[in-house]
PDB file with one MODEL, atoms N, CA, C and O in Angstrom:
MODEL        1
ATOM      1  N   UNK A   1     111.220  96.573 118.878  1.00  0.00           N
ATOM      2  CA  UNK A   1     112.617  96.214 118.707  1.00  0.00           C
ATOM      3  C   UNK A   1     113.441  96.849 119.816  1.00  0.00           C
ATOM      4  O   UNK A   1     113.321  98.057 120.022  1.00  0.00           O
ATOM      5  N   UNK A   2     114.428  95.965 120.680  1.00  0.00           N
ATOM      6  CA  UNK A   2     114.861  96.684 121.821  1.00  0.00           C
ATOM      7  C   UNK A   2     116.262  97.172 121.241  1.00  0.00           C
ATOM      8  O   UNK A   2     116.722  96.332 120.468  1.00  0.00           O
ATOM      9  N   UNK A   3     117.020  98.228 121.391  1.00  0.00           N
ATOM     10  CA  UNK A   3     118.564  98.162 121.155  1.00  0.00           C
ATOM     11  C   UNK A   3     119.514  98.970 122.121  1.00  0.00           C
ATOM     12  O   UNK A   3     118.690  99.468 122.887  1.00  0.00           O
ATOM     13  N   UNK A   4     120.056  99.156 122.305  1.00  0.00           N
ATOM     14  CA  UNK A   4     121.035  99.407 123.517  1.00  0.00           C
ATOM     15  C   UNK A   4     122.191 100.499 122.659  1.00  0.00           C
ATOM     16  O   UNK A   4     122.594 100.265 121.520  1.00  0.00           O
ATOM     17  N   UNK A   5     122.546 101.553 123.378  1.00  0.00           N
ATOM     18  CA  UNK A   5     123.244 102.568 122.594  1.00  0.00           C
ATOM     19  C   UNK A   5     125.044 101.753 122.848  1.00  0.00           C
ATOM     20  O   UNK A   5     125.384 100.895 123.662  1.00  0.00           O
ATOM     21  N   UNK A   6     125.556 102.201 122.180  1.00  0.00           N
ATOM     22  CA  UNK A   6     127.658 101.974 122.406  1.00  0.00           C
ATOM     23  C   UNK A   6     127.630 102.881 123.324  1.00  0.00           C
ATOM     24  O   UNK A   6     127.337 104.062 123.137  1.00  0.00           O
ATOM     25  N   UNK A   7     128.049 102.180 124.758  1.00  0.00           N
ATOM     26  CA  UNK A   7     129.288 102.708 125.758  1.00  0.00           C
ATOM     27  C   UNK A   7     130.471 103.118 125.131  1.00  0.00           C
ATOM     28  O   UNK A   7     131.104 102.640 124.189  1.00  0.00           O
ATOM     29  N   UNK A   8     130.740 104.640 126.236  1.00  0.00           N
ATOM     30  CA  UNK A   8     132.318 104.071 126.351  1.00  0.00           C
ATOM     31  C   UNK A   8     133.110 103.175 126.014  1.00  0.00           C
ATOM     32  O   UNK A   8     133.918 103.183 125.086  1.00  0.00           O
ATOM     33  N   UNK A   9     132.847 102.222 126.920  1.00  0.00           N
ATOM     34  CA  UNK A   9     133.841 101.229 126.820  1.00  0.00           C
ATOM     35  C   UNK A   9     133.981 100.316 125.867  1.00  0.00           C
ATOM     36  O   UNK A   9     134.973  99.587 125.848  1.00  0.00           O
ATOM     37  N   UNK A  10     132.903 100.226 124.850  1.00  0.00           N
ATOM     38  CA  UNK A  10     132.597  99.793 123.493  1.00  0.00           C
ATOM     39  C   UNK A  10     133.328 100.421 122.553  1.00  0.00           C
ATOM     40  O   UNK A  10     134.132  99.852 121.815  1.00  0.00           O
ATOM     41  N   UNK A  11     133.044 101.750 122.549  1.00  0.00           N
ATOM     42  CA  UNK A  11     134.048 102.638 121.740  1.00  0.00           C
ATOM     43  C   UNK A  11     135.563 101.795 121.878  1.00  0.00           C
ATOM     44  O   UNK A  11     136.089 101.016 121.082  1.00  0.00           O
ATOM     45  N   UNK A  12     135.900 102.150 122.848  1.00  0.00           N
ATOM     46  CA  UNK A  12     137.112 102.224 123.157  1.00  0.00           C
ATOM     47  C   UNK A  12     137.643 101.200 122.420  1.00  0.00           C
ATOM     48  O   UNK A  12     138.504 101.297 121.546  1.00  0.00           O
ATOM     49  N   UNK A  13     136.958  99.978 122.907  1.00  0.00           N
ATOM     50  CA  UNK A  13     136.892  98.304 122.575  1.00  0.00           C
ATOM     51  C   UNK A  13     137.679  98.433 120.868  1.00  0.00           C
ATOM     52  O   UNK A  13     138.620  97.799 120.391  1.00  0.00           O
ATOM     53  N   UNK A  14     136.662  99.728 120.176  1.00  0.00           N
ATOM     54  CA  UNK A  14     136.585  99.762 118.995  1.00  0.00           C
ATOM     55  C   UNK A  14     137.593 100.222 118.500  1.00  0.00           C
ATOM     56  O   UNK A  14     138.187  99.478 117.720  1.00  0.00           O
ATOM     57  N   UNK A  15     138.158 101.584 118.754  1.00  0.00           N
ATOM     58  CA  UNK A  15     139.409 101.713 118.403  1.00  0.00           C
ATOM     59  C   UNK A  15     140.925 100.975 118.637  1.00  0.00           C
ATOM     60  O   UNK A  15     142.001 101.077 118.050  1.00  0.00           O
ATOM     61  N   UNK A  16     140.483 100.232 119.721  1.00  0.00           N
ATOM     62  CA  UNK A  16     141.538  99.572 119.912  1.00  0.00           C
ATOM     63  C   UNK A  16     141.533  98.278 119.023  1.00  0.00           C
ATOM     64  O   UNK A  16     142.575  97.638 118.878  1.00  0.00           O
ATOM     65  N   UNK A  17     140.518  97.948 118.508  1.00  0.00           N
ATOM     66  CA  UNK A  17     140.632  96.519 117.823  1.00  0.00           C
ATOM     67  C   UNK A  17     140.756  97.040 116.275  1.00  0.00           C
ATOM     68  O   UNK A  17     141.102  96.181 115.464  1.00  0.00           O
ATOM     69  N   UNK A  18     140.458  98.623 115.690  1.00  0.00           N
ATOM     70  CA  UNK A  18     140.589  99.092 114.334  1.00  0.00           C
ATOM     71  C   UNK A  18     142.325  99.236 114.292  1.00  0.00           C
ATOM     72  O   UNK A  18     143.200  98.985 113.463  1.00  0.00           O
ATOM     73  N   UNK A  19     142.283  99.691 115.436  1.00  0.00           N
ATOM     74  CA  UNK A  19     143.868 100.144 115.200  1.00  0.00           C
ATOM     75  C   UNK A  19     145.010  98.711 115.204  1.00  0.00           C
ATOM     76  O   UNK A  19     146.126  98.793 114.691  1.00  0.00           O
ATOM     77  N   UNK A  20     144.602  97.710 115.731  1.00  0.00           N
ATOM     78  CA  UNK A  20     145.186  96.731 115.543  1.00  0.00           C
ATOM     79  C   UNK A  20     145.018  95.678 114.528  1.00  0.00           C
ATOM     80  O   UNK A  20     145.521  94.555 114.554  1.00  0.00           O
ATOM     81  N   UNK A  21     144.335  96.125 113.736  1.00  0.00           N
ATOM     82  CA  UNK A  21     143.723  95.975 112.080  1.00  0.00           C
ATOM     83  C   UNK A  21     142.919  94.942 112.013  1.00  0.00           C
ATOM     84  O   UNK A  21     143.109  94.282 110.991  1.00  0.00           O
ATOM     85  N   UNK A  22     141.832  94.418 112.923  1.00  0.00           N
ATOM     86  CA  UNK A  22     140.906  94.052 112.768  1.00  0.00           C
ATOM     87  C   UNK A  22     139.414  94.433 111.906  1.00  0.00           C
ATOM     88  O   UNK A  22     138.779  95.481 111.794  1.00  0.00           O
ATOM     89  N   UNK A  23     139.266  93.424 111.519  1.00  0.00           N
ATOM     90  CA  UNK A  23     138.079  93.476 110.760  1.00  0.00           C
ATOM     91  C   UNK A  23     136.839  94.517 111.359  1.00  0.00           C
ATOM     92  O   UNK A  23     136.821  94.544 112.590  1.00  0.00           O
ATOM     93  N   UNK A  24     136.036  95.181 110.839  1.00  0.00           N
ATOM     94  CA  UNK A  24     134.627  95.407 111.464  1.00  0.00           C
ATOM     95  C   UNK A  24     133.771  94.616 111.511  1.00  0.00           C
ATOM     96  O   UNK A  24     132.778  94.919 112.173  1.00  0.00           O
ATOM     97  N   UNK A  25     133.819  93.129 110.745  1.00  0.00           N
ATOM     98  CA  UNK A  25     132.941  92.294 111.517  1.00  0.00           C
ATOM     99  C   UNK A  25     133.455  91.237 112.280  1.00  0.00           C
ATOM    100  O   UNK A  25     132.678  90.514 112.903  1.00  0.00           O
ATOM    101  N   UNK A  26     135.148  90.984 112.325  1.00  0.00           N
ATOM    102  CA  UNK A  26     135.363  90.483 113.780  1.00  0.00           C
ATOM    103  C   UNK A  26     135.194  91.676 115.076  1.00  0.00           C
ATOM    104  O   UNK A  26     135.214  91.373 116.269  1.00  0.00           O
ATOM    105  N   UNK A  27     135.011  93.210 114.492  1.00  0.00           N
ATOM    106  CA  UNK A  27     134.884  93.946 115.974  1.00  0.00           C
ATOM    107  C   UNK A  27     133.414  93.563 116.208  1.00  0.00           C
ATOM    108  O   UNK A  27     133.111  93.210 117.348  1.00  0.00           O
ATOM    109  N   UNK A  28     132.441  93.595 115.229  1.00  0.00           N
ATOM    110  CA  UNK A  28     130.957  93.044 115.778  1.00  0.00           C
ATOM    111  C   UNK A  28     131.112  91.809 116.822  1.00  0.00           C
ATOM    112  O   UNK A  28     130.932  91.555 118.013  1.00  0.00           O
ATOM    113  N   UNK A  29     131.449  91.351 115.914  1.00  0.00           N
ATOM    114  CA  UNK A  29     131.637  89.378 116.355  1.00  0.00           C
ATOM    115  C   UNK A  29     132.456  89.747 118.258  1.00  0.00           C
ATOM    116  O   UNK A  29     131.732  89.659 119.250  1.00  0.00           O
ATOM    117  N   UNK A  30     133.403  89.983 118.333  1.00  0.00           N
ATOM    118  CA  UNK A  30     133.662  90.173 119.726  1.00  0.00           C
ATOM    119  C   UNK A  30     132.645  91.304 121.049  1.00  0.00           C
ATOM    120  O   UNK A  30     132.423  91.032 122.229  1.00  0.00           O
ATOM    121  N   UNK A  31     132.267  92.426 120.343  1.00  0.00           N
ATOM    122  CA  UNK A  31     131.511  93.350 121.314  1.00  0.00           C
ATOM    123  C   UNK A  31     130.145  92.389 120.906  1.00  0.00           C
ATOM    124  O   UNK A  31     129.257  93.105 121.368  1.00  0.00           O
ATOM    125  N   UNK A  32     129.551  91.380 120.408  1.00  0.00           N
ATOM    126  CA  UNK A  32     128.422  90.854 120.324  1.00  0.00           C
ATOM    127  C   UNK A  32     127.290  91.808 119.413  1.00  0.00           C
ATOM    128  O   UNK A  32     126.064  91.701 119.384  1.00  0.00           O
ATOM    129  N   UNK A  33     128.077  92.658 118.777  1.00  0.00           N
ATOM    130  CA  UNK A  33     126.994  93.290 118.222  1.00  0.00           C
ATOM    131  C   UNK A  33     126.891  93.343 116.476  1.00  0.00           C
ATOM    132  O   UNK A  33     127.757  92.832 115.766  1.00  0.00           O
ATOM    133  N   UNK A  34     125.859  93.949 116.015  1.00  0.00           N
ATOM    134  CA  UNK A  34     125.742  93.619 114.538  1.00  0.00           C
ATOM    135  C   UNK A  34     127.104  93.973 113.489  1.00  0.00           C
ATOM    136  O   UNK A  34     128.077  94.250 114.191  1.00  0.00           O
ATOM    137  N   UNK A  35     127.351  94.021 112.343  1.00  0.00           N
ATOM    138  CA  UNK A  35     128.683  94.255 111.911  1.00  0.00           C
ATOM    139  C   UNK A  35     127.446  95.662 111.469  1.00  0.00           C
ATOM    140  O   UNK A  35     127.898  96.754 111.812  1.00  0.00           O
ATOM    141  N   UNK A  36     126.469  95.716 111.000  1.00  0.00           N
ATOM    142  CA  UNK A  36     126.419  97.017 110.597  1.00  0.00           C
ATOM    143  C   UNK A  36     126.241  98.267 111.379  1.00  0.00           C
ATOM    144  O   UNK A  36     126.128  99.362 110.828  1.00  0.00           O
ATOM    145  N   UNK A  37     126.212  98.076 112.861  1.00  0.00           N
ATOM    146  CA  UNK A  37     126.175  98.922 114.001  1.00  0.00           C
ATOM    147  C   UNK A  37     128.312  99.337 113.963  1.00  0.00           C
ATOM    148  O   UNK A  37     128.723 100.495 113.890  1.00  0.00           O
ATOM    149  N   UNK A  38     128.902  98.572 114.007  1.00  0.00           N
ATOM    150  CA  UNK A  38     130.025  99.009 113.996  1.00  0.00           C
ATOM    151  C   UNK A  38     130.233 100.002 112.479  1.00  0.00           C
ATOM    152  O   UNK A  38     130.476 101.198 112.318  1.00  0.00           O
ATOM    153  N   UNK A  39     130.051  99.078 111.700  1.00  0.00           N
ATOM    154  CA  UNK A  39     130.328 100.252 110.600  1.00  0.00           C
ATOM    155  C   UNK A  39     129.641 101.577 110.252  1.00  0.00           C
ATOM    156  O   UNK A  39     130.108 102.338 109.404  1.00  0.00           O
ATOM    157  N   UNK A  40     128.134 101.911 111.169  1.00  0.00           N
ATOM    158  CA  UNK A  40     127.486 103.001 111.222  1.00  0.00           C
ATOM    159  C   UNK A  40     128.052 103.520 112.377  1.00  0.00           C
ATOM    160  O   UNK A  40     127.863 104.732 112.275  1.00  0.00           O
ATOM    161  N   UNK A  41     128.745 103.265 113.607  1.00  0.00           N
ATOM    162  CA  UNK A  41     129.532 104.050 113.992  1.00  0.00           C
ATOM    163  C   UNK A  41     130.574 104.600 113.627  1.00  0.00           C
ATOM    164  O   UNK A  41     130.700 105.821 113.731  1.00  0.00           O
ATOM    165  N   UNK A  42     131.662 103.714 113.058  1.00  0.00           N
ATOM    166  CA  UNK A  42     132.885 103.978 112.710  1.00  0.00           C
ATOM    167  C   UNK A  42     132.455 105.272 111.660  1.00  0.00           C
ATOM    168  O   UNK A  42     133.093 106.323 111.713  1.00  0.00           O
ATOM    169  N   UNK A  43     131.212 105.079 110.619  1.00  0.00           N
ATOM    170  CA  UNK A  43     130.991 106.343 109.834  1.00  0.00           C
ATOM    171  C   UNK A  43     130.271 107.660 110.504  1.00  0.00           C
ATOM    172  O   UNK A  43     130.707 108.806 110.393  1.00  0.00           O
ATOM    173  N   UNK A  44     129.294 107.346 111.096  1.00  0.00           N
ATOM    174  CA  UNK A  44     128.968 108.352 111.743  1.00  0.00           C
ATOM    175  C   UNK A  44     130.284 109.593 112.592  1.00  0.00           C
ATOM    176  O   UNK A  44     130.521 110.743 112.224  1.00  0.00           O
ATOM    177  N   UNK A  45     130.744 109.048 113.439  1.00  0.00           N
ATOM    178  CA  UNK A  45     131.627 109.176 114.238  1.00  0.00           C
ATOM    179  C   UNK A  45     133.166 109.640 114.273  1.00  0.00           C
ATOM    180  O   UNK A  45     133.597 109.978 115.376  1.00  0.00           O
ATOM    181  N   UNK A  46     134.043 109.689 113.157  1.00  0.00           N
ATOM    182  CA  UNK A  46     134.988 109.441 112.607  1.00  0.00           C
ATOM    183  C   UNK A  46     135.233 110.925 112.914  1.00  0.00           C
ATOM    184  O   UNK A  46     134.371 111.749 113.217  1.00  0.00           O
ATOM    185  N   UNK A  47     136.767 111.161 112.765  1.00  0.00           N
ATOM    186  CA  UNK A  47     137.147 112.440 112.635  1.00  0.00           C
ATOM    187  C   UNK A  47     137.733 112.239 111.167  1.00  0.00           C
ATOM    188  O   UNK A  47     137.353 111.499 110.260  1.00  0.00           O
ATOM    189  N   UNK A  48     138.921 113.266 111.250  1.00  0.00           N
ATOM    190  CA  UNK A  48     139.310 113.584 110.007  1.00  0.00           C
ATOM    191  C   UNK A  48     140.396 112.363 109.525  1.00  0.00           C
ATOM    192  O   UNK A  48     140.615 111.822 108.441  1.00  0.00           O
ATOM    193  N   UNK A  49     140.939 112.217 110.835  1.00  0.00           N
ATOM    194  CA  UNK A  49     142.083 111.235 110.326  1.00  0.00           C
ATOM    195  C   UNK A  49     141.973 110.154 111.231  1.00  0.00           C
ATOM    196  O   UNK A  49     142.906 109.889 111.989  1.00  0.00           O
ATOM    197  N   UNK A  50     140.717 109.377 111.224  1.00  0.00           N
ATOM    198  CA  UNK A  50     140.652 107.718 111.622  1.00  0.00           C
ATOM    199  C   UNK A  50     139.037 108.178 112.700  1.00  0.00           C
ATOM    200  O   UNK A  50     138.261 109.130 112.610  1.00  0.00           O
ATOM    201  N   UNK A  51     139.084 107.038 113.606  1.00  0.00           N
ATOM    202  CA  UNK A  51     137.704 106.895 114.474  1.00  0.00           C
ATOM    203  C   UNK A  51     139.126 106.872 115.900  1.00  0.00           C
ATOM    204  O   UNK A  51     140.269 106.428 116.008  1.00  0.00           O
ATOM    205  N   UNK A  52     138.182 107.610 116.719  1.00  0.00           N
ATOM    206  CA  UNK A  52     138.840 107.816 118.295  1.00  0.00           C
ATOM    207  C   UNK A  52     137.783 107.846 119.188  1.00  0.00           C
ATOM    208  O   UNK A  52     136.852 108.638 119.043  1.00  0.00           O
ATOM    209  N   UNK A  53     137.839 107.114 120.028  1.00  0.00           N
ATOM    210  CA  UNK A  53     136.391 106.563 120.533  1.00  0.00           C
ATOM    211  C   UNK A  53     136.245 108.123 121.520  1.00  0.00           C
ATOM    212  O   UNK A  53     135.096 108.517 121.318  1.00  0.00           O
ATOM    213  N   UNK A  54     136.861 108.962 122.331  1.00  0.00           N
ATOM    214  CA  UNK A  54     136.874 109.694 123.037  1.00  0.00           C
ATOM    215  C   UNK A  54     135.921 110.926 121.772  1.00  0.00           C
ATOM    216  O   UNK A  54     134.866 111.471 122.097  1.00  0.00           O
ATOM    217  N   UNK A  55     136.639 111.152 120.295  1.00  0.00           N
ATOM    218  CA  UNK A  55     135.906 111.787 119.798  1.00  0.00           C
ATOM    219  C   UNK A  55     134.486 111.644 119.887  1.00  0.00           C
ATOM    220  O   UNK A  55     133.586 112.340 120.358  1.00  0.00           O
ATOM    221  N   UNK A  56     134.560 110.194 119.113  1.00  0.00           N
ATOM    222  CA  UNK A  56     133.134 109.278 118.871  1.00  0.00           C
ATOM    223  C   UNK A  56     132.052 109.626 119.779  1.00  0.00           C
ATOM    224  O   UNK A  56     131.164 110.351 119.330  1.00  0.00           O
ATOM    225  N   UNK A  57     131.970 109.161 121.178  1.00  0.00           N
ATOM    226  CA  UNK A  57     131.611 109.757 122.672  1.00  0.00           C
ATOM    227  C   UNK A  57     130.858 110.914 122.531  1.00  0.00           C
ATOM    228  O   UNK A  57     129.629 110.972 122.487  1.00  0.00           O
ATOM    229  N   UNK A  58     131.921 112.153 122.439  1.00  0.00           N
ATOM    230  CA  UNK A  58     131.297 112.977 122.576  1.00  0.00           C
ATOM    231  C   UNK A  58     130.056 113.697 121.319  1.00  0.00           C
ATOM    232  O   UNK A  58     129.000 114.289 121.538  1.00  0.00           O
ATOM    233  N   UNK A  59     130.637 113.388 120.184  1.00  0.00           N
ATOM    234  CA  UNK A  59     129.613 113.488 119.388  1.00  0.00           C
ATOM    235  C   UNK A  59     128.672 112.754 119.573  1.00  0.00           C
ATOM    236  O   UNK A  59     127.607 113.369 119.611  1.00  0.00           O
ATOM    237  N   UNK A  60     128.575 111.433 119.739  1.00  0.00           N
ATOM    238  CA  UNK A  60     126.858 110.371 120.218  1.00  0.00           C
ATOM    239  C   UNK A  60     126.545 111.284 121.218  1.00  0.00           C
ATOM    240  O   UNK A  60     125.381 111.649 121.047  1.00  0.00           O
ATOM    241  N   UNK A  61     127.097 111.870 122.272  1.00  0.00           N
ATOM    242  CA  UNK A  61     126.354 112.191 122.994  1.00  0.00           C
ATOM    243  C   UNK A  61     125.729 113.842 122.780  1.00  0.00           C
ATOM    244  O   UNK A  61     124.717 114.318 123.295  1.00  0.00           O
ATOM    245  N   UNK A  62     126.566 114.408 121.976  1.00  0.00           N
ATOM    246  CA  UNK A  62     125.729 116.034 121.482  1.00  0.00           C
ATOM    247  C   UNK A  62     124.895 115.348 120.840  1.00  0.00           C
ATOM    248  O   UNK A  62     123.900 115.777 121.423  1.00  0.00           O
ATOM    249  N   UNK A  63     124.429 114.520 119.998  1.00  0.00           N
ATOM    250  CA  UNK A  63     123.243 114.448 119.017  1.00  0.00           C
ATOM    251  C   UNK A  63     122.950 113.588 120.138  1.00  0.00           C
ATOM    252  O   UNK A  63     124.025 113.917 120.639  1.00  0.00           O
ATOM    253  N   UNK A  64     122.572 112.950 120.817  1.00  0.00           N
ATOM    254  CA  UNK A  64     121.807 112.683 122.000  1.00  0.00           C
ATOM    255  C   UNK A  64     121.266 113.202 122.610  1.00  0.00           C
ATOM    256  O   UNK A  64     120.209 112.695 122.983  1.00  0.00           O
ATOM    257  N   UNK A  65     121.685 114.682 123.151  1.00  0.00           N
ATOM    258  CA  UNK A  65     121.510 115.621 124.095  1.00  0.00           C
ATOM    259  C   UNK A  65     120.264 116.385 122.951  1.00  0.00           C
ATOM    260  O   UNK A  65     119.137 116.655 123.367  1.00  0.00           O
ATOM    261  N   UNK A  66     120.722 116.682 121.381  1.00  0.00           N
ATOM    262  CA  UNK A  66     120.445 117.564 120.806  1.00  0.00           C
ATOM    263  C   UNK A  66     118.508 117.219 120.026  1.00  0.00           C
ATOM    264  O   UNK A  66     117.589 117.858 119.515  1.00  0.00           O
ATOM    265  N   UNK A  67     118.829 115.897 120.398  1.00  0.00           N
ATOM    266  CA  UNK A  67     117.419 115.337 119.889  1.00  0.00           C
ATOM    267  C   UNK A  67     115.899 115.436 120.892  1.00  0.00           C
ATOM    268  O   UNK A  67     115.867 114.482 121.670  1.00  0.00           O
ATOM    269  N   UNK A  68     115.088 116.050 120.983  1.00  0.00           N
ATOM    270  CA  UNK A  68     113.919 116.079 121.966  1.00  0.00           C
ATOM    271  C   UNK A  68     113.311 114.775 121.719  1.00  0.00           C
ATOM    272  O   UNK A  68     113.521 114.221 120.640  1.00  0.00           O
ATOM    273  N   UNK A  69     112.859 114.440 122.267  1.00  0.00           N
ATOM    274  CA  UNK A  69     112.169 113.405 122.273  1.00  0.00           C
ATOM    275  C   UNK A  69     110.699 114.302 121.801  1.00  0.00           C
ATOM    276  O   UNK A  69     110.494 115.394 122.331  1.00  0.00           O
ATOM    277  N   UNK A  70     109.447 113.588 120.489  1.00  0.00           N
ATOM    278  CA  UNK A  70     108.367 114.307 120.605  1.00  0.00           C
ATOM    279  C   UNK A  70     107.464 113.434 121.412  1.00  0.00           C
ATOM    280  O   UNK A  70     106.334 113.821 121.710  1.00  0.00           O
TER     281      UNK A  70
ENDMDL
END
């Protein structure tokens, strides 16, 4: 199964289309990706008070960094 991690610029994509009160599966439907990849980001990712893709970012990327590959 091949899958491709969220850019940046995906994030971004993302908060900007939550904050303008779009759906999470019209944000799938436009970045081309699954509706349940958006909503496992938006949960994963989230701060205290909403999803901010700059937060988002940097957390994917500490548990990125933080995982060894075995």
């Amino acid at each position: 199964m091949n899958y491709t991690h969220l850019t940046q610029e995906e994030r971004y994509q993302i908060y900007t289309l939550l904050r303008e009160g779009f759906s999470k599966r019209y944000i799938a439907w436009r970045l081309n990706r699954s509706p349940s990849t958006i909503s496992r980001e938006i949960k994963r990712n989230r701060a205290r008070n909403g999803y901010f893709a700059k937060h988002a970012h940097k957390l994917a990327r500490r548990r990125h960094h933080s995982n060894p590959q075995l």
